[in-house]
N, CA, C and O atoms as a GROMACS GRO file, in nm:
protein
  564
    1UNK      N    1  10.583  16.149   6.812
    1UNK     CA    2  10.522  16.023   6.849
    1UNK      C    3  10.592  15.970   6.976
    1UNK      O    4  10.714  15.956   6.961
    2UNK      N    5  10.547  15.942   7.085
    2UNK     CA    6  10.554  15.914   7.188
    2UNK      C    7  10.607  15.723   7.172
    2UNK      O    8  10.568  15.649   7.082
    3UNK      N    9  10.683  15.691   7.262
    3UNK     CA   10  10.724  15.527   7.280
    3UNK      C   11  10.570  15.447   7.281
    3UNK      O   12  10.540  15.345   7.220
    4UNK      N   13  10.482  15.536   7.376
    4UNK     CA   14  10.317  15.467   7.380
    4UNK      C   15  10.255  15.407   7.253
    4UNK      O   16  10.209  15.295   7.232
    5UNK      N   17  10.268  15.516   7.176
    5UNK     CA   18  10.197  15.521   7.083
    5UNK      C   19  10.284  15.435   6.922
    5UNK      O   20  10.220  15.376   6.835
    6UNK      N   21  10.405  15.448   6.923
    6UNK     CA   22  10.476  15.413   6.846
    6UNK      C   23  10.411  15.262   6.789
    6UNK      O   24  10.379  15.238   6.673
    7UNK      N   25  10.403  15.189   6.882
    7UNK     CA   26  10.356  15.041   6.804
    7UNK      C   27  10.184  15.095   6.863
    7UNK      O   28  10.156  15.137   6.976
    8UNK      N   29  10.080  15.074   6.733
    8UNK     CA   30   9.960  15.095   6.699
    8UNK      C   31   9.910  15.004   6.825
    8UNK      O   32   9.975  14.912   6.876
    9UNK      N   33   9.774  15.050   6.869
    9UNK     CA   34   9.687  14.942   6.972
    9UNK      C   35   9.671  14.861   6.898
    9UNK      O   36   9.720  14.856   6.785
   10UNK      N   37   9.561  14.745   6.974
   10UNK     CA   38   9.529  14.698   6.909
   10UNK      C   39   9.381  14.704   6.882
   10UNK      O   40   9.305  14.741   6.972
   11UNK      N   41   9.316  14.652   6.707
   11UNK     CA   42   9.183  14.699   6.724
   11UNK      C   43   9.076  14.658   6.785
   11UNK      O   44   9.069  14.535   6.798
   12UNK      N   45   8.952  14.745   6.845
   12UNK     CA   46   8.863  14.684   6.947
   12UNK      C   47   8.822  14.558   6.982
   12UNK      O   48   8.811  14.536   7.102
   13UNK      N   49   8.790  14.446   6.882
   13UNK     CA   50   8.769  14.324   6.878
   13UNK      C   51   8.881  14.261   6.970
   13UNK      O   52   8.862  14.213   7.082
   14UNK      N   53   9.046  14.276   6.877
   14UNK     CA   54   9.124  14.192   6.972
   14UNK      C   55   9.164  14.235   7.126
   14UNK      O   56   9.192  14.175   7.229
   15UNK      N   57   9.154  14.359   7.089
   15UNK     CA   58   9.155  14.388   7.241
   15UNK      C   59   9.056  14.334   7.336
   15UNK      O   60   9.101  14.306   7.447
   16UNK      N   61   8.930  14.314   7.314
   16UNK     CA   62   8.818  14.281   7.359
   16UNK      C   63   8.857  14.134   7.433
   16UNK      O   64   8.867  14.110   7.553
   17UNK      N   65   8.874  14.048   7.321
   17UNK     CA   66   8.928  13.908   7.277
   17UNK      C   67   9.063  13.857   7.379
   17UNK      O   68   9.085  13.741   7.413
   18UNK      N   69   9.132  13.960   7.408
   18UNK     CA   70   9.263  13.932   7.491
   18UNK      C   71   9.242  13.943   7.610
   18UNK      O   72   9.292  13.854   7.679
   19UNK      N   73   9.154  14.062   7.689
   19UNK     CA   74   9.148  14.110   7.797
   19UNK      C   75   9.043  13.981   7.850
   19UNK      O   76   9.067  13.898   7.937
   20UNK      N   77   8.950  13.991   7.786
   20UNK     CA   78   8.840  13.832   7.845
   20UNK      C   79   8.908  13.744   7.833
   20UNK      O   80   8.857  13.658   7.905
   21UNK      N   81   9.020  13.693   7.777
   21UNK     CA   82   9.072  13.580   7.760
   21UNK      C   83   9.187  13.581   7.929
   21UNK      O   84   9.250  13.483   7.967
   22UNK      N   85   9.184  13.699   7.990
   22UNK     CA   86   9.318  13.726   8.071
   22UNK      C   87   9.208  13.639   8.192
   22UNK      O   88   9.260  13.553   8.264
   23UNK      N   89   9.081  13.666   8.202
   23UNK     CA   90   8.999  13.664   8.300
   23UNK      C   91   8.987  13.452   8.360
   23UNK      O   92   8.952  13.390   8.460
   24UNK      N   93   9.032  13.423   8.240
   24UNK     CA   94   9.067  13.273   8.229
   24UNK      C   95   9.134  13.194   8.286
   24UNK      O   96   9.106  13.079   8.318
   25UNK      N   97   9.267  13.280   8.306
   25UNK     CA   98   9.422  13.256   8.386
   25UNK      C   99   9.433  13.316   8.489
   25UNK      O  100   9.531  13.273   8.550
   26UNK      N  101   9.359  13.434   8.567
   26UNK     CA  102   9.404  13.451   8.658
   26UNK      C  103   9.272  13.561   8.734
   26UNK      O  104   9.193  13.630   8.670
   27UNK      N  105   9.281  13.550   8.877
   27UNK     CA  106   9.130  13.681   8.956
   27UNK      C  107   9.258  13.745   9.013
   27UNK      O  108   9.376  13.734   8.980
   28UNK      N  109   9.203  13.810   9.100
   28UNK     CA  110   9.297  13.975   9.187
   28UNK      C  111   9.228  13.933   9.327
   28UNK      O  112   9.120  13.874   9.333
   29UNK      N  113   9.282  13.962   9.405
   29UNK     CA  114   9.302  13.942   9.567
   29UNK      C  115   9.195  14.001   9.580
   29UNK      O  116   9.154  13.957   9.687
   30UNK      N  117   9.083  14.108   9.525
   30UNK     CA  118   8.960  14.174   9.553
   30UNK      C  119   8.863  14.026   9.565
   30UNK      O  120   8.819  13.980   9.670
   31UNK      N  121   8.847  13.978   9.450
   31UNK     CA  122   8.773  13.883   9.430
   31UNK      C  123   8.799  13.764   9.547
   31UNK      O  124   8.721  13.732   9.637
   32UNK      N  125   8.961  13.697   9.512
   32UNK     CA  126   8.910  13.649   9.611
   32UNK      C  127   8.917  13.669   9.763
   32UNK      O  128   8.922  13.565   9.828
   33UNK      N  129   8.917  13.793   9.834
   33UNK     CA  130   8.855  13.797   9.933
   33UNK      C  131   8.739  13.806   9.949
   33UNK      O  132   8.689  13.761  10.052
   34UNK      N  133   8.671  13.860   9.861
   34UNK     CA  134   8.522  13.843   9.850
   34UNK      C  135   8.472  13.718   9.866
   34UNK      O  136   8.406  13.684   9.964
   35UNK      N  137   8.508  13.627   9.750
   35UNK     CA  138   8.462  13.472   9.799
   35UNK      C  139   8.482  13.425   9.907
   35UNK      O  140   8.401  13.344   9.954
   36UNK      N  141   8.616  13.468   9.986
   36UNK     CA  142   8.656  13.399  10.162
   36UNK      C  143   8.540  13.430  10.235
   36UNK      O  144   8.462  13.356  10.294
   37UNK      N  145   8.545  13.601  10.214
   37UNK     CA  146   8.450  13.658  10.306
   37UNK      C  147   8.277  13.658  10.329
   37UNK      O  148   8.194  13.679  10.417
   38UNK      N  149   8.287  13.616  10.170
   38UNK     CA  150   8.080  13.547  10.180
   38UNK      C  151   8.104  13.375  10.189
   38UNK      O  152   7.998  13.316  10.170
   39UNK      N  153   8.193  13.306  10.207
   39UNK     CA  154   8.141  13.203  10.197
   39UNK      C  155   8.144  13.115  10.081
   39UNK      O  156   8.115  12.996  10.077
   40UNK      N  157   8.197  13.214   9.958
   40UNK     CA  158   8.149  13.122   9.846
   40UNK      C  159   8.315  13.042   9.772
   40UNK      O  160   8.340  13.023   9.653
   41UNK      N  161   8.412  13.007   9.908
   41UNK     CA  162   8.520  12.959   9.830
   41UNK      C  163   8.510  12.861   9.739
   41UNK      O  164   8.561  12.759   9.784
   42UNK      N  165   8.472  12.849   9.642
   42UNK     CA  166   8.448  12.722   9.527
   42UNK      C  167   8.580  12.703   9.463
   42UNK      O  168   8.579  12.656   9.349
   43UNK      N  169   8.691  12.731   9.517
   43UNK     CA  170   8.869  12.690   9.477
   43UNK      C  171   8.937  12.643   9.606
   43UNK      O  172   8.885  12.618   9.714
   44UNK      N  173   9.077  12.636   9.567
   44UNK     CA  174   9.163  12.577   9.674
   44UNK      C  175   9.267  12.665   9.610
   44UNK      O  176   9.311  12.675   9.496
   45UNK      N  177   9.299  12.743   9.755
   45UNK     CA  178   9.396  12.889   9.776
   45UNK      C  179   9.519  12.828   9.787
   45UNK      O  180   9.540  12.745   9.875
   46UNK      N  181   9.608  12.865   9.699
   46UNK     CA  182   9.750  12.741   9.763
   46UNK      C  183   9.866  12.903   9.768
   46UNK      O  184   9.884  12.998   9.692
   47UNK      N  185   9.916  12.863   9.890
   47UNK     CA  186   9.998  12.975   9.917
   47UNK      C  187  10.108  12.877   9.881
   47UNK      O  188  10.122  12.781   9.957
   48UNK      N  189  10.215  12.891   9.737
   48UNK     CA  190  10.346  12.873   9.666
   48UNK      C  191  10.475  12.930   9.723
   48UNK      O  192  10.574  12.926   9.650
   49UNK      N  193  10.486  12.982   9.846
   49UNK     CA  194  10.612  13.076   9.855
   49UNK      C  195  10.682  12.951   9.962
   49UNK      O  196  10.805  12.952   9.955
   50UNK      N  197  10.636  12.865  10.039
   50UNK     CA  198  10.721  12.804  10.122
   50UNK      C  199  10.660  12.789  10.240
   50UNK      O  200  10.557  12.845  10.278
   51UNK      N  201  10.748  12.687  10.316
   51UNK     CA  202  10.619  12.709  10.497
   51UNK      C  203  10.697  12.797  10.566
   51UNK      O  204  10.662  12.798  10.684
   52UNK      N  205  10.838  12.911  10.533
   52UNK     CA  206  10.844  12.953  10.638
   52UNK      C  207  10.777  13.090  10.644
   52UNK      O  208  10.728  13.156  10.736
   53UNK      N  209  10.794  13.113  10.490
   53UNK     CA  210  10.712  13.291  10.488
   53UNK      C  211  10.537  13.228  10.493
   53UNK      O  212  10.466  13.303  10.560
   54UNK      N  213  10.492  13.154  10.456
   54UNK     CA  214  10.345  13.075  10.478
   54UNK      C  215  10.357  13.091  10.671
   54UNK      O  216  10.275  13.170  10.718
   55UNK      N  217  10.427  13.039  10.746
   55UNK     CA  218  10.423  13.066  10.830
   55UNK      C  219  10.434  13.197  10.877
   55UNK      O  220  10.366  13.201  10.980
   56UNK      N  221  10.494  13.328  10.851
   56UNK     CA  222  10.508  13.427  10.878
   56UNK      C  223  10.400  13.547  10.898
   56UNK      O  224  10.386  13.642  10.975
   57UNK      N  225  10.322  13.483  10.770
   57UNK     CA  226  10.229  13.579  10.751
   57UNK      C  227  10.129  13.487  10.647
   57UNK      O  228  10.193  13.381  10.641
   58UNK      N  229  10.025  13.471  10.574
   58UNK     CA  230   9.956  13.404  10.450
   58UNK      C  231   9.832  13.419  10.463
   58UNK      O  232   9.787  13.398  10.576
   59UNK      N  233   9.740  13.461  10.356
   59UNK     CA  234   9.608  13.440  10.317
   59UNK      C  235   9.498  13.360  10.422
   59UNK      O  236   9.495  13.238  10.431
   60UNK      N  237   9.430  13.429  10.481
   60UNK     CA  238   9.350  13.319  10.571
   60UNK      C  239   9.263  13.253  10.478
   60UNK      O  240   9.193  13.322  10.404
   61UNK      N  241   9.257  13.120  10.473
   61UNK     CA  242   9.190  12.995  10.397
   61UNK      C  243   9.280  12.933  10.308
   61UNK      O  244   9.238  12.834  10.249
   62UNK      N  245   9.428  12.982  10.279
   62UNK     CA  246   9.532  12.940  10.201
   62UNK      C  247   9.618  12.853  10.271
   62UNK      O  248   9.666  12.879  10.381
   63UNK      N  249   9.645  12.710  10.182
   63UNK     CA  250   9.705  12.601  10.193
   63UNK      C  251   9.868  12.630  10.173
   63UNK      O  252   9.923  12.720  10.109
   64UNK      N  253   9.922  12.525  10.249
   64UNK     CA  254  10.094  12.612  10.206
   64UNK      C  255  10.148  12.472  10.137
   64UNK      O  256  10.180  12.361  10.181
   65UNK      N  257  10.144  12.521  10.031
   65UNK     CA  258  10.257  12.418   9.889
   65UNK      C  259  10.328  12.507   9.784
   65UNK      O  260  10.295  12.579   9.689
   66UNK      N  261  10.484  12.453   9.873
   66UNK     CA  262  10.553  12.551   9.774
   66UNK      C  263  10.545  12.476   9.605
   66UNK      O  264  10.522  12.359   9.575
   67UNK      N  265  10.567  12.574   9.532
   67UNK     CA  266  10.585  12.568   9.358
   67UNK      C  267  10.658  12.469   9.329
   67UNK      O  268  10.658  12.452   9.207
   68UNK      N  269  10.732  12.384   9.393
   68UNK     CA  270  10.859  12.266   9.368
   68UNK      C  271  10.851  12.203   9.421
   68UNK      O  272  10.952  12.134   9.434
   69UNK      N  273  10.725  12.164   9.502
   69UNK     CA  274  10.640  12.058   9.575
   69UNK      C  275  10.526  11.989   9.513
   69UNK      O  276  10.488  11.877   9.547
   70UNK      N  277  10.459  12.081   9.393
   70UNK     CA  278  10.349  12.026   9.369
   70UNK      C  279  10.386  11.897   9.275
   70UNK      O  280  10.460  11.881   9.178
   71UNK      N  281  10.305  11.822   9.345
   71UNK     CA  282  10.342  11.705   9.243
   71UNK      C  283  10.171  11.646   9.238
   71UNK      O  284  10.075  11.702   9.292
   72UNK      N  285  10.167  11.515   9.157
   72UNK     CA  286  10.049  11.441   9.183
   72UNK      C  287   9.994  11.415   9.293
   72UNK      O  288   9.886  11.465   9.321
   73UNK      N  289  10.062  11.328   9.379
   73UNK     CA  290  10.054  11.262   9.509
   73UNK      C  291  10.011  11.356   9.591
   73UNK      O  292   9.934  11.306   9.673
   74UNK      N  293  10.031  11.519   9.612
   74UNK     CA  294  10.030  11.582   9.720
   74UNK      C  295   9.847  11.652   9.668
   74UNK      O  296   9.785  11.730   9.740
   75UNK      N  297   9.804  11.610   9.557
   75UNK     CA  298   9.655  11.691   9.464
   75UNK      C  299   9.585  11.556   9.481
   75UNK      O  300   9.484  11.564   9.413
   76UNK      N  301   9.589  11.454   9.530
   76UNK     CA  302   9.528  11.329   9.479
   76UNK      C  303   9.369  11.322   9.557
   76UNK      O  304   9.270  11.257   9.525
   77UNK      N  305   9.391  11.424   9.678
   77UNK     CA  306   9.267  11.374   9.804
   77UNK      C  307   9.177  11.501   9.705
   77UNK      O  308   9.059  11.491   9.739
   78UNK      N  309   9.188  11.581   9.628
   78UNK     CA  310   9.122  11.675   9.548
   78UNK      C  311   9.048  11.613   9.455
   78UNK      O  312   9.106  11.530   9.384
   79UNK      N  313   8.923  11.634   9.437
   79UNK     CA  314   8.876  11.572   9.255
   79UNK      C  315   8.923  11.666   9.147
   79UNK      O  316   8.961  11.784   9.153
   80UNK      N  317   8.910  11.573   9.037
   80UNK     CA  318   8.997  11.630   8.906
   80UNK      C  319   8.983  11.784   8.857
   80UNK      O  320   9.072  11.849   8.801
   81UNK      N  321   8.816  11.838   8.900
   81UNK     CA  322   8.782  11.989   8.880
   81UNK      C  323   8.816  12.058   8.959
   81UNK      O  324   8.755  12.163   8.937
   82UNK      N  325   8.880  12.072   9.045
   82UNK     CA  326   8.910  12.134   9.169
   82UNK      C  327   8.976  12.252   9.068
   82UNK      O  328   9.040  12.243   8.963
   83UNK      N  329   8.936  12.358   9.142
   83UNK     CA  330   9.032  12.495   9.079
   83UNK      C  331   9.119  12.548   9.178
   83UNK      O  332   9.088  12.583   9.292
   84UNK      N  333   9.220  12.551   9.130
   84UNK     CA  334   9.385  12.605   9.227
   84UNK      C  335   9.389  12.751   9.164
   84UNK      O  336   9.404  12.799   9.052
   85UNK      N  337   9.359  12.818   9.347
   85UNK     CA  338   9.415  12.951   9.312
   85UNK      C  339   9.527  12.974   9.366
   85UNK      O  340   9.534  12.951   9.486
   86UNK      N  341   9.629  13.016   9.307
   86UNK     CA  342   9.802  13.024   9.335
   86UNK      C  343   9.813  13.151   9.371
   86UNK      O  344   9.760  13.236   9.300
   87UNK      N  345   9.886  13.188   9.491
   87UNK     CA  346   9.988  13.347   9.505
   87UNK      C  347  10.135  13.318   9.565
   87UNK      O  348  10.159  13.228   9.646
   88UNK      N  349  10.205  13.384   9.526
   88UNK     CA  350  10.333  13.380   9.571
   88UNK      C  351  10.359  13.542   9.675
   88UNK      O  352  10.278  13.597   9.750
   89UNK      N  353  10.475  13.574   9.647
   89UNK     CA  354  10.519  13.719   9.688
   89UNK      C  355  10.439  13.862   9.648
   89UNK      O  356  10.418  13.950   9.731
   90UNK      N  357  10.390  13.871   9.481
   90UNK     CA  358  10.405  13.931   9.439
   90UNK      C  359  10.424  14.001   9.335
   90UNK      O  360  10.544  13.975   9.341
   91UNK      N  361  10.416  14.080   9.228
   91UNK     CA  362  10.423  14.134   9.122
   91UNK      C  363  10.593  14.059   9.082
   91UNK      O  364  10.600  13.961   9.008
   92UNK      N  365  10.718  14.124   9.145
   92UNK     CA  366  10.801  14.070   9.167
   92UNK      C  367  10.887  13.958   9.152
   92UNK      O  368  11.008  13.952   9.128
   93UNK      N  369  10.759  13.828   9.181
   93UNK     CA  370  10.789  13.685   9.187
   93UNK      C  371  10.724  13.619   9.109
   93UNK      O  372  10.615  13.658   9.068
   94UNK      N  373  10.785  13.491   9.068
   94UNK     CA  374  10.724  13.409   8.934
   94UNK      C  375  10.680  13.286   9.012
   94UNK      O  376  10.638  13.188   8.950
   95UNK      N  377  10.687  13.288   9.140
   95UNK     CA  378  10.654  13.167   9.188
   95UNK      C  379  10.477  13.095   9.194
   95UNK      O  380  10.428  12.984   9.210
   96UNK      N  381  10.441  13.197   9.177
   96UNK     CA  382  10.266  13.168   9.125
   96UNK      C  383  10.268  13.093   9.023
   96UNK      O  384  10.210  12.985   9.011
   97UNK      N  385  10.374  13.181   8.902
   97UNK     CA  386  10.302  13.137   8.754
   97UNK      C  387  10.399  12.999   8.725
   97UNK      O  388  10.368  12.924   8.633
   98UNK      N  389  10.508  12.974   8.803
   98UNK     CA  390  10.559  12.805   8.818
   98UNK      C  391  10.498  12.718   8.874
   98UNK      O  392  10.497  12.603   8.830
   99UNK      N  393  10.419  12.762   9.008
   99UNK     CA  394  10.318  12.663   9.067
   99UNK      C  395  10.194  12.668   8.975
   99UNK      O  396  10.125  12.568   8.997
  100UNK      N  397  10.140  12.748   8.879
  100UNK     CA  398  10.053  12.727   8.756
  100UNK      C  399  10.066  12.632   8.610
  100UNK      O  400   9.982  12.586   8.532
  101UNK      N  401  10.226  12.627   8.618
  101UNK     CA  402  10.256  12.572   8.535
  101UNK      C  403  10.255  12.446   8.567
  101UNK      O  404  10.213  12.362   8.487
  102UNK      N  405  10.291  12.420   8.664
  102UNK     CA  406  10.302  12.267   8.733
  102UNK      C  407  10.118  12.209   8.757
  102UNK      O  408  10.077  12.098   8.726
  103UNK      N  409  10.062  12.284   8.800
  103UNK     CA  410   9.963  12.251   8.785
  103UNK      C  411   9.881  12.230   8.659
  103UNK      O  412   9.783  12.156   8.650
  104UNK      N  413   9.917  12.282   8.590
  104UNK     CA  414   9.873  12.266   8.428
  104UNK      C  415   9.919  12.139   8.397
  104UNK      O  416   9.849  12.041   8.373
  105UNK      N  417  10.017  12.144   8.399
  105UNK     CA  418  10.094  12.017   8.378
  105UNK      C  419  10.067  11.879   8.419
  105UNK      O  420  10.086  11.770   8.366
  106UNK      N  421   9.998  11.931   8.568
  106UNK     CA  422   9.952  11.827   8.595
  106UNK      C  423   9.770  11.775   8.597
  106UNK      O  424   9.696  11.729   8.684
  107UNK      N  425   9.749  11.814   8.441
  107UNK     CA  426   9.558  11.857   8.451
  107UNK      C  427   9.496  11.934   8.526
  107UNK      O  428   9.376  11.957   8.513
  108UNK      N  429   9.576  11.990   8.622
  108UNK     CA  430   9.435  12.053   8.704
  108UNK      C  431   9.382  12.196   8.652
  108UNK      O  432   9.456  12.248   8.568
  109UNK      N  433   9.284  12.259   8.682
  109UNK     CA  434   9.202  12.388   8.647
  109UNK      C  435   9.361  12.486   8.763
  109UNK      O  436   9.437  12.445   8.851
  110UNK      N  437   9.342  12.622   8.694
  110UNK     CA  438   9.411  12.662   8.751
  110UNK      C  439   9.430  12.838   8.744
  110UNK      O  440   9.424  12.887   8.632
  111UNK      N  441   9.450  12.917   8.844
  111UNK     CA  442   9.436  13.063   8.819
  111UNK      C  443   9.539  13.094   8.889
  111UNK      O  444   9.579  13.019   8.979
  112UNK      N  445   9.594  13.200   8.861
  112UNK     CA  446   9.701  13.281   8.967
  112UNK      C  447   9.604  13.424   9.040
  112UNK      O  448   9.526  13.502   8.984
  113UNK      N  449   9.649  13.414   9.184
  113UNK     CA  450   9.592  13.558   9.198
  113UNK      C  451   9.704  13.666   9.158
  113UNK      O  452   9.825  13.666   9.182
  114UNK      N  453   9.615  13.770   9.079
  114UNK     CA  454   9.757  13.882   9.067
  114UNK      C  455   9.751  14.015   9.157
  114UNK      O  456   9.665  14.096   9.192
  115UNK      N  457   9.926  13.989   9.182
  115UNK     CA  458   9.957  14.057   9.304
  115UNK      C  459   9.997  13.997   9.407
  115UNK      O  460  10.071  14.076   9.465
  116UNK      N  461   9.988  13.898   9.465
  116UNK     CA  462   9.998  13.804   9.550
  116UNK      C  463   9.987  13.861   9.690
  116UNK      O  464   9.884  13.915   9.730
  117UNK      N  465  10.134  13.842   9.787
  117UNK     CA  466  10.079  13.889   9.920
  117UNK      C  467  10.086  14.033   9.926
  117UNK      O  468  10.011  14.083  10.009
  118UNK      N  469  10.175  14.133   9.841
  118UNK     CA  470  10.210  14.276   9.831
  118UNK      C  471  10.036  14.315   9.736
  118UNK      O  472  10.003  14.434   9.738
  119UNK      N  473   9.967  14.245   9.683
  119UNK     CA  474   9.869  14.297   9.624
  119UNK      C  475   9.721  14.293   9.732
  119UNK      O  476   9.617  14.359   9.737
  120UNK      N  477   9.776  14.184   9.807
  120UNK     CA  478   9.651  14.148   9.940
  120UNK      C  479   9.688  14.218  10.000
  120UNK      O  480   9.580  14.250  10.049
  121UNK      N  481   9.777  14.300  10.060
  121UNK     CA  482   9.817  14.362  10.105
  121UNK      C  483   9.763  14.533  10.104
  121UNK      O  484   9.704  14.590  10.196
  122UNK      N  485   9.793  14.578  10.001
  122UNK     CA  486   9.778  14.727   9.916
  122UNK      C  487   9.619  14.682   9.929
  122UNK      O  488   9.563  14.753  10.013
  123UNK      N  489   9.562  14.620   9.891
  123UNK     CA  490   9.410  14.615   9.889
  123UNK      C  491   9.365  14.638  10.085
  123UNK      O  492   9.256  14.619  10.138
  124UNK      N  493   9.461  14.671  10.133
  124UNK     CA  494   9.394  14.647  10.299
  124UNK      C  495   9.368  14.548  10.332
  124UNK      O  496   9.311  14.574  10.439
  125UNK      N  497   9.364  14.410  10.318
  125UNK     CA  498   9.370  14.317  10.366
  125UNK      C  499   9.419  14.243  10.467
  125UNK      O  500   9.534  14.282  10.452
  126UNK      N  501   9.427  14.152  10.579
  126UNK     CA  502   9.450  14.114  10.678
  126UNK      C  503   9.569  13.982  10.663
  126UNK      O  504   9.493  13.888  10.638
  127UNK      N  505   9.674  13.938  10.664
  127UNK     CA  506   9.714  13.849  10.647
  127UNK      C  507   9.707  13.743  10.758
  127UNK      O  508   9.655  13.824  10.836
  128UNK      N  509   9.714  13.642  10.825
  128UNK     CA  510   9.692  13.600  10.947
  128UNK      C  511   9.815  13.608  11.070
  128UNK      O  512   9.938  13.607  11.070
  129UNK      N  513   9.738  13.615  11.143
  129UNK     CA  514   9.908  13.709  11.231
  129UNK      C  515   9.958  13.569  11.280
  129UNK      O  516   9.896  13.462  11.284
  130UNK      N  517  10.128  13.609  11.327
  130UNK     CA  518  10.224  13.519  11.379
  130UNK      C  519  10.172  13.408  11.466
  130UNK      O  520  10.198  13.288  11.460
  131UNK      N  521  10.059  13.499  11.586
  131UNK     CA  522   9.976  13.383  11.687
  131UNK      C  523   9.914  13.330  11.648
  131UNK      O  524   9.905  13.219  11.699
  132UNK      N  525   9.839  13.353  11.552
  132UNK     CA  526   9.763  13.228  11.439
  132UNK      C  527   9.798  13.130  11.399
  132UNK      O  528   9.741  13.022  11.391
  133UNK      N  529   9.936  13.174  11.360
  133UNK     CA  530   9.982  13.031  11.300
  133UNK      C  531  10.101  12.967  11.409
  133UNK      O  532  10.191  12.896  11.364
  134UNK      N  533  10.094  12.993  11.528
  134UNK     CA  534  10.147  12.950  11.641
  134UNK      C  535  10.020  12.862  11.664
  134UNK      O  536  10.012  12.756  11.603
  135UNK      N  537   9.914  12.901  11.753
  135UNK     CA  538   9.808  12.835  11.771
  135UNK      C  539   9.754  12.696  11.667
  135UNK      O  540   9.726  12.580  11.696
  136UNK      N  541   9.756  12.766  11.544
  136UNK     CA  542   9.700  12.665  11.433
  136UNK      C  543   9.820  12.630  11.347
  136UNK      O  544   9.862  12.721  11.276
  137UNK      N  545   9.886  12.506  11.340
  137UNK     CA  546   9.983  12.493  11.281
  137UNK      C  547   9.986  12.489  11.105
  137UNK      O  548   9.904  12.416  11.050
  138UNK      N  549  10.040  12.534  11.058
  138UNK     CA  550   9.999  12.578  10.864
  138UNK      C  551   9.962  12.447  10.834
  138UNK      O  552  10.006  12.342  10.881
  139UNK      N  553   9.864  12.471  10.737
  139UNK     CA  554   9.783  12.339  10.683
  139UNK      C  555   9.885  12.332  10.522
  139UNK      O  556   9.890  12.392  10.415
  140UNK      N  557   9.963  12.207  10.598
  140UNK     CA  558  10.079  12.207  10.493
  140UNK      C  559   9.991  12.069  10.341
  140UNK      O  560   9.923  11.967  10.346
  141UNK      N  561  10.021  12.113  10.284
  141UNK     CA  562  10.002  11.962  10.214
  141UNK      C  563  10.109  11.869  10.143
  141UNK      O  564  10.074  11.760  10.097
   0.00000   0.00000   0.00000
């Protein structure tokens, strides 16, 4: 018996039951570039890592609020349904699922993307280059 196999799956139902339930808490950098790229952003992209790596490189359409920033005051110009999609670094980093927590915390709807910038990344994705955010200064909140 293999380490895999040692503790039993689980049976089809809960498995069923867990995996749809994952779809709740969090999309993958596929998706939302898809929504950037047709048009259909119906969230608010919050890049959690800080303004200087936000400055370095970040998500084009992503807001820069680090995870220990979010407070009320800085969500207030948002209405109450607004959905926050969070990325940090990375598989790596917990700074998504603290800026999720904080947002929970603070009522709002809320998803992490998983993978963050190393997962936008591996997907081929474009991050916005250095002159970008020279030209356009980060849309801090």
């Amino acid at each position: 018996m293999s380490v895999v196999t040692a503790v039993p799956a689980a049976d089809s139902a809960a498995a069923l039951a867990h995996f749809e339930a994952a779809f709740r808490y969090e999309t993958d950098c596929w998706d939302v570039h898809d929504a950037l790229a047709g048009g259909r952003q119906d969230f608010v992209l919050l890049d959690v890592r800080g303004t200087e790596k936000y400055a370095a490189g970040h998500v084009p359409g992503a807001l820069d609020l680090a995870h220990r920033k979010i407070i009320a005051s800085k969500l207030a110009g948002f209405p109450a349904d607004t959905l926050f999609v969070v990325y940090c670094a990375g598989p790596h980093c917990n700074g998504a699922a603290r800026a999720a927590v904080r947002l929970a915390q603070l009522g709002r709807p809320v998803k992490l993307m998983t993978g963050g910038i190393t997962g936008w990344r591996d997907e081929g994705f474009a991050l916005t280059s250095a002159a970008n955010v020279r030209d356009n200064p980060p849309a801090t909140l």
